[in-house]
Structures are given as structure tokens and as C-alpha cells.
N, C-alpha and C positions, 0 to 999 in steps of 0.2 A: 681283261684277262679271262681267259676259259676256266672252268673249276672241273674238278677232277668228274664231274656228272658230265660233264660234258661231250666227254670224251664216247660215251654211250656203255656198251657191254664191257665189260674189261676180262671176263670170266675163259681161263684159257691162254690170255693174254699176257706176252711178255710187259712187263713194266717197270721201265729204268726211274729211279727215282733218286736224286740232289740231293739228298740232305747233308747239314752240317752235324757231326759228330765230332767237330772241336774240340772235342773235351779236356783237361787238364789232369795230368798226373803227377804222382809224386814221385820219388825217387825210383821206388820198387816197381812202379809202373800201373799202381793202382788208381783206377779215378776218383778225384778229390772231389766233384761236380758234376753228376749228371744231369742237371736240367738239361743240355740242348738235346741227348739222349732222348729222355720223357716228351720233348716239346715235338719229337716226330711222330709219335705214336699215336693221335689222332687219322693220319695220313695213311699213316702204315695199315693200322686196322682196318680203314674203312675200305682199302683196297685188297688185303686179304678176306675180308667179307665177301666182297667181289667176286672172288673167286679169281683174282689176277696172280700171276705167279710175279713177283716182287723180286727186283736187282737193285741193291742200295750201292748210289757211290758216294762215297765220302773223301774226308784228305783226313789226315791227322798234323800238326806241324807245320813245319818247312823242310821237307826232305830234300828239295832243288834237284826233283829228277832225279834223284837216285836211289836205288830199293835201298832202303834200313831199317833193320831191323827195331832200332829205338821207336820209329813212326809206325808200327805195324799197328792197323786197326783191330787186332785181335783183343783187345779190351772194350773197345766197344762194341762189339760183336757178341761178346759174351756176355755183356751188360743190357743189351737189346733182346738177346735172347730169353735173359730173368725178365723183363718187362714185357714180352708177350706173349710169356709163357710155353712158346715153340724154340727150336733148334733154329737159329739165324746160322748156316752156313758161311764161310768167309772161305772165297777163292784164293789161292796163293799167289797171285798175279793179279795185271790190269785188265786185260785184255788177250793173253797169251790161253793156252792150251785150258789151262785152269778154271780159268773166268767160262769159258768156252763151256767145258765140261760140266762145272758148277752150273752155269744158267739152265744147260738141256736136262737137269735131271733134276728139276725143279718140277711139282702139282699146283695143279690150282690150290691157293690159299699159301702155299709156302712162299718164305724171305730168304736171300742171300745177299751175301755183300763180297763188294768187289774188294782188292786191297787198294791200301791207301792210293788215290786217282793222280797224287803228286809224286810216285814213285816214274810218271812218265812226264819225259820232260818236254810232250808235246803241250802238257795242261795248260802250264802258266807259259809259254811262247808267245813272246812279241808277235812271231809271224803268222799269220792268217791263214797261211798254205800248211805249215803245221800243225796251227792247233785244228783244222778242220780236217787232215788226216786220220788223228788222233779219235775225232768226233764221229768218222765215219766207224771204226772199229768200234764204238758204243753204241752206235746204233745199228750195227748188225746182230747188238745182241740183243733188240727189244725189238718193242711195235709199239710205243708210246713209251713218252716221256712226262714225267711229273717235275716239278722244281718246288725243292719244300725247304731249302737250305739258305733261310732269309742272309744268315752271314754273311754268304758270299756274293749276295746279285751282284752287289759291285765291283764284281773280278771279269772281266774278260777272259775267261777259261772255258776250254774246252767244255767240259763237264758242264757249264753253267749259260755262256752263251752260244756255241757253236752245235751243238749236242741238239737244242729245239728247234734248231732250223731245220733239222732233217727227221726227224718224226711226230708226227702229231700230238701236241702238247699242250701242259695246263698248270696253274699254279694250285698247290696244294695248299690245306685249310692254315699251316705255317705262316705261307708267305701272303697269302690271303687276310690275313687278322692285322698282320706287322704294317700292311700298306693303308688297309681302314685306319689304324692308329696314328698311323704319321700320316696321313688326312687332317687328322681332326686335330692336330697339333699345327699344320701349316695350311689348313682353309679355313678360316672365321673360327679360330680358337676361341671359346666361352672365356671371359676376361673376369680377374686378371690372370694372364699369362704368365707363368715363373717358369724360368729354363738354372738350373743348380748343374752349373761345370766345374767336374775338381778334373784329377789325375794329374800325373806329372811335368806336361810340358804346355807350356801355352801354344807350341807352333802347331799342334796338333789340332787347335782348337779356333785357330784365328779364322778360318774359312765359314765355320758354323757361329761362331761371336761376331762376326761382320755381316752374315744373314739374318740372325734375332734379332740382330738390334732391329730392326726392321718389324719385326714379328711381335715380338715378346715387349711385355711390360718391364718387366725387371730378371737382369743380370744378374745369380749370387755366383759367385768366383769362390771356391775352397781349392784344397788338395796344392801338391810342387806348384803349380800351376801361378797360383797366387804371389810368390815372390818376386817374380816379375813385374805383377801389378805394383805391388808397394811400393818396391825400385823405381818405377815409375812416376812414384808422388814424393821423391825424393829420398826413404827411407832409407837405413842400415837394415839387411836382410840375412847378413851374419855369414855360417856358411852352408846355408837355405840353396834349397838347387834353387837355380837362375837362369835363364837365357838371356845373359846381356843383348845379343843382337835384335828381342825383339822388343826392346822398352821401347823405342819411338814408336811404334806399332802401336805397344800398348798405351803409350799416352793419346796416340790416336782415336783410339775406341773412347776412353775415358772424355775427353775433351767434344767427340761425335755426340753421346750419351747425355753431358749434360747441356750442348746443343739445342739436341729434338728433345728433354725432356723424360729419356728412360734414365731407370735406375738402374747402376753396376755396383750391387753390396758385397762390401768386402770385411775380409776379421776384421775386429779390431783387438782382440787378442790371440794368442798364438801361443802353443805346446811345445817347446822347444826342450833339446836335448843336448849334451857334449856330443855325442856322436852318434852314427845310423845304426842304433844294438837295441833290438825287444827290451833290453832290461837297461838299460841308459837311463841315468835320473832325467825325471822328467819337472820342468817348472813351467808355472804359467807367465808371458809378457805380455806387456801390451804390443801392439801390433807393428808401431811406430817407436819402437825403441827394444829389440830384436838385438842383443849381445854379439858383438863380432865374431865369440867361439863359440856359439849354439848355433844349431840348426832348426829351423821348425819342420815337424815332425805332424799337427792336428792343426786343426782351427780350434780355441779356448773354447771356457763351458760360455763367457757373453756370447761370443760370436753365436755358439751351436744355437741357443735361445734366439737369437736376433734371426737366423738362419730360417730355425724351424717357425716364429712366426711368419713371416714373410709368406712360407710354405703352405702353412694352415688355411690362412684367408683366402688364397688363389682358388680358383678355379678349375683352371688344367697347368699341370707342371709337368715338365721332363727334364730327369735328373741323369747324368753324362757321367762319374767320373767319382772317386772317393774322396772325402776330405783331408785323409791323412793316412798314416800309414794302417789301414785298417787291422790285417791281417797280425798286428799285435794290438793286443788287450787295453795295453794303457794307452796308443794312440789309436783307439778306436772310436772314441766318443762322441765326434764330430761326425762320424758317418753313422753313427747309431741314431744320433738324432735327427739326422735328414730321413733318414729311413721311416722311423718313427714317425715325423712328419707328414710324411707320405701318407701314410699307412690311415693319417688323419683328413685329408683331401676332401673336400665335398665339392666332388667334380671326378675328373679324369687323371688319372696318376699315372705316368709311366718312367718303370724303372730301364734306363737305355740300352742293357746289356752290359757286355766286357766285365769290366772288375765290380761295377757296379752293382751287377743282377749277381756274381758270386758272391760279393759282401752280403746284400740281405738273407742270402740263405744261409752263410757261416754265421752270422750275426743270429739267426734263428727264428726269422719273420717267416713266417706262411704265407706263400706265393698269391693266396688270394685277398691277400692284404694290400694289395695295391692293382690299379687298376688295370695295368698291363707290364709283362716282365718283357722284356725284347730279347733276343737270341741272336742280336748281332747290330754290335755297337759301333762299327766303323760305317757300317751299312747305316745305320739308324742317322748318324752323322752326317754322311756324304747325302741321304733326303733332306735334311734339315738343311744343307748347303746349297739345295736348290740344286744338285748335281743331278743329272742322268742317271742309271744305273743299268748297268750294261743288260743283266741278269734278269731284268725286269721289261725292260724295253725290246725286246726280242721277244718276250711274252706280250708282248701289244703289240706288235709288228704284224702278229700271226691273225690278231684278231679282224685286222685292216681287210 
């Protein structure tokens, strides 16, 4: 892939730039989480130094093609603007009169941003003849293209793939770091290997647990995730989320594992609750004997310990996904201590994004406490799957 030096002079130069602004809000519309914010701003700077006049497109949400006002990028606009200290313009439009007007009355060194890129519903289009309509009307408004919005390579969208075929293009210092890291995670990983998958569903995760096993030394299972697993060793799992449909599955993997030889660590105790409420009493079980009217809620303080060893002696780890309900205090103790663990690594540590990279930072770790934070954990996932990525592969296409 090309890097943004590549590209030669940029000074004068219109320049469309990918990034993700995903950002999460609260009720009032405030952002709860800038990291992916901050994480463009290596890119941005270096091509405002440039002297390039800068067009940011982002999405917010899932708006399905239709302007709304709830998805209006106008918070992170503002928030990009506090971050580099200049006025970041936001056009009222994608592509319309707006965007138009916004971009030509742009100087070298200034940024504007387009509105959310998912208010047009050529973005996310199945059809090819669409979303490359769509692509052309973005690239009437540049002369180069950047791609710095790791979250999304793996979308076949306009904005992300269709968009590079048609102006000369490069991957920004973003996407650039996230692709060295998940390198070094799936070429000759320094052993041993620990891959830490929580969050909610196991179906989510079967595609990237059926390529580690392969890869990785040892499996640790936390978070919803895990109820499944237990079910699968015969257990009462109470009324703990479940996906009955994937227990054959999972006894599959389990059974694969102790096969070849890898390890798939699981609780053996468990944070259970009467019901899904912050303030629910909370008791400890063992893991295999899990009350029919509780739910689990963390992995126990054995587990977290068994967990965060595991973590410690590795080498290079990547952690996917929460142990529990982090985002409340008393089920958050499980994911404080993987974090922790991390944090202890003597080797390569990478946090995978999604809920993951949010917890270490509400939880109140310092971003350079682990070796790499990711900015897009579906993305992070679908390379760990051995998948393509659309977003990326069009960036190598060019290079060909």
C-alpha cells in the first residue's frame, strides 16, 4: 500500500480522506469516547502541514440512507475541531450544493467534513452500478484520496472501496499501524500466543475461534459468550444468555482443541445476579453449578486470576470482547483484570477495539499502557479470520 508521502506535493491539493468518527453518544448527543476522533489526527495534521486543503467523510450510526438528524456528524466536527485547534467546517449535505460549496472555499492547510456518508443510500448498496455513482460524485470533489478509517475496510462502500479506484490513493498512518499489528499477530506470532474473546454472542466469534485455533496457543473464553461454552460441557447456565443453536459447534471447537493440543480456558467461577440491573445482588458461583434463577453477569475473582495469569507469561495477546457487564462497577472486575494484565505483557499487547478499547479507557488505563489500542474491532476480527478486506484490498490493487 502507498503512504500518504507517496502521493508527492499535496500543497493546494484537494484531499478526500476515510476516516472513522464512530463515535458513541449519550442521550443528549454528547460523546462518551473520542479515541477514534484522536486516532485521525496523526493523518489529518500531517496533511494539513502539507499544505493540502482536507475533506473528511465519515458515517455516524446506521442512518439506511436517509438524512437524520440523530446521525448528524455535527459532534464530531466539533470535537475535531477542539483537537486541532482550527474550525473543521461540516457541509450540510453529502455531495449536494453544500458539500460543493464547503470544499471550494477551503486554503491550503484547512479541514472540512462532509455529513454523515450513510445519509446516501448509494454508500452501503449491494449494487456496483450504485455505489460507483455515488463514488464518482466524491471524487469530483478531490484529487486524491486517503483511507484512514481502519473500522470500515471491511465494508464494501462506496466511500471506502469504490471511491480509490477513481483517484490516486494511499493508506494513512491509521490504517497503516492496524495492518503492521495484525501482521505480527498472524505471521510468526512470538510464542506464546493468548487470544482473550469475551462479548455477547459466540456466533459472532465462531469464524475468528476456528482460525486461532490454528494460530494461537491458548483460547481464554469470558463475557455472554461463555454460556454457551459451559452448556456445552453439560452445565446449568441458569438464565445466562445462550445460543442453544451453537452448542454442537461449540463442543466442536472444544473437542478440535483438545485434539491438536491448544488450550480453551474457561471460568470456573461466575458473578451471577437475579436479574440484568447495575444494582442486582451480586453472588459468586462456581461455574458448573450456576442457579436456574441467576444469570451471569462477570467471570469470578478465580477465573479473573487464572485469566490474568495466563496473560502475563504470553508473549503477544489479543484481547476481542469484555468479560462481563463492564460498563457497571460491580460486574466489572473481570475485564479490569484482563486489562491489567495486558498492561503487564512483556511482548505485544493489543487491545481489539469495539467495547473492548472503550472499557480500558472508562476503566482509566492510559492508552500507552498496552501495546496497541485498535479502532475497529469487526475489522480487527474479519483479518484475524483470514478474510479479505474489501477496504484494503483495493488499496493493493493500486499498487499492482
Amino acid at each position: 500500500m502507498k503512504s500518504v508521502s507517496d502521493l508527492g506535493d499535496l500543497r493546494g491539493r484537494r484531499v478526500l480522506i476515510r476516516c472513522d468518527l464512530n463515535v458513541p453518544l449519550d442521550d443528549a448527543g454528547t460523546i462518551t469516547d473520542d479515541g477514534r476522533i484522536r486516532a485521525s489526527l496523526p493523518t489529518l495534521n500531517e496533511l494539513r502541514a502539507a499544505g493540502a486543503r482536507v475533506v473528511v467523510l465519515a458515517h455516524l450510526g446506521r442512518p439506511k440512507g436517509q438524512v437524520n438528524p440523530k446521525y448528524s456528524l455535527k459532534p464530531a466536527a466539533a470535537r475535531l475541531s477542539e483537537l486541532l485547534g482550527a474550525q473543521v467546517r461540516l457541509a450540510a449535505d453529502v455531495v449536494g450544493p453544500s458539500a460543493t460549496e464547503t470544499v471550494e472555499s477551503l486554503a491550503d492547510g484547512d479541514v472540512a467534513m462532509l455529513e454523515n456518508v450513510r445519509f446516501e443510500p448509494g454508500e452501503e448498496s449491494k449494487d456496483d452500478a450504485v455505489r460507483g455513482e455515488l463514488a464518482d460524485r466524491y471524487a469530483a470533489l478531490g484529487d486524491a484520496f486517503i483511507s484512514d478509517g481502519f473500522g470500515v475496510v471491511h465494508r464494501k462502500q462506496a466511500s471506502v472501496y469504490d471511491l480509490p479506484m477513481r483517484l490516486p490513493s494511499a493508506a494513512g498512518h491509521l490504517v497503516m499501524t492496524e495492518v503492521e499489528v495484525l501482521k505480527k499477530l498472524t505471521q510468526n506470532p512470538a510464542r506464546p500466543y493468548t487470544v482473550v474473546l469475551g462479548g455477547a454472542k459466540v456466533s459472532d466469534k465462531l469464524a475468528v475461534i476456528a482460525n486461532l485455533m490454528n494460530t494461537a496457543d491458548t483460547l481464554v473464553i469470558g463475557g455472554g459468550m461463555v454460556f454457551t461454552f459451559l452448556a456445552a460441557q453439560g452445565y446449568e447456565v441458569g438464565k445466562s444468555l445462550l445460543e442453544a443453536d451453537q452448542i454442537d459447534t461449540v463442543k466442536g471447537y472444544l473437542d478440535q482443541a483438545a485434539a491438536i493440543g491448544k488450550q480453551i480456558l474457561l471460568p470456573t467461577d461466575i458473578v451471577v445476579a437475579p436479574e440484568f440491573k447495575a444494582d442486582a445482588p451480586a453472588t459468586v458461583v462456581p461455574a458448573d453449578a450456576i442457579p436456574a434463577d441467576q444469570l451471569g453477569l462477570d467471570i469470578g475473582p478465580d477465573s479473573a486470576k487464572a485469566f490474568a495469569a495466563e496473560i502475563v507469561k504470553s508473549k503477544t495477546v489479543f484481547w476481542n470482547g469484555p468479560m462481563g457487564v463492564a460498563e457497571w462497577e460491580q460486574f466489572a472486575a473481570g475485564t479490569r483484570a484482563v486489562a491489567q494484565a495486558l498492561t503487564e505483557v512483556d511482548g505485544l499487547s493489543v487491545v481489539g477495539g469495539g467495547d473492548s478499547a472503550a472499557a480500558v479507557r472508562a476503566l482509566g488505563f492510559p492508552e500507552d499502557a498496552f501495546g496497541h489500542i485498535s479502532t475497529g474491532g469487526g475489522a480487527s476480527l474479519e483479518y484475524l479470520e483470514g478474510k479479505t478486506l474489501p477496504g484494503l484490498e483495493v488499496l493493493e490493487d493500486k499498487d499492482a
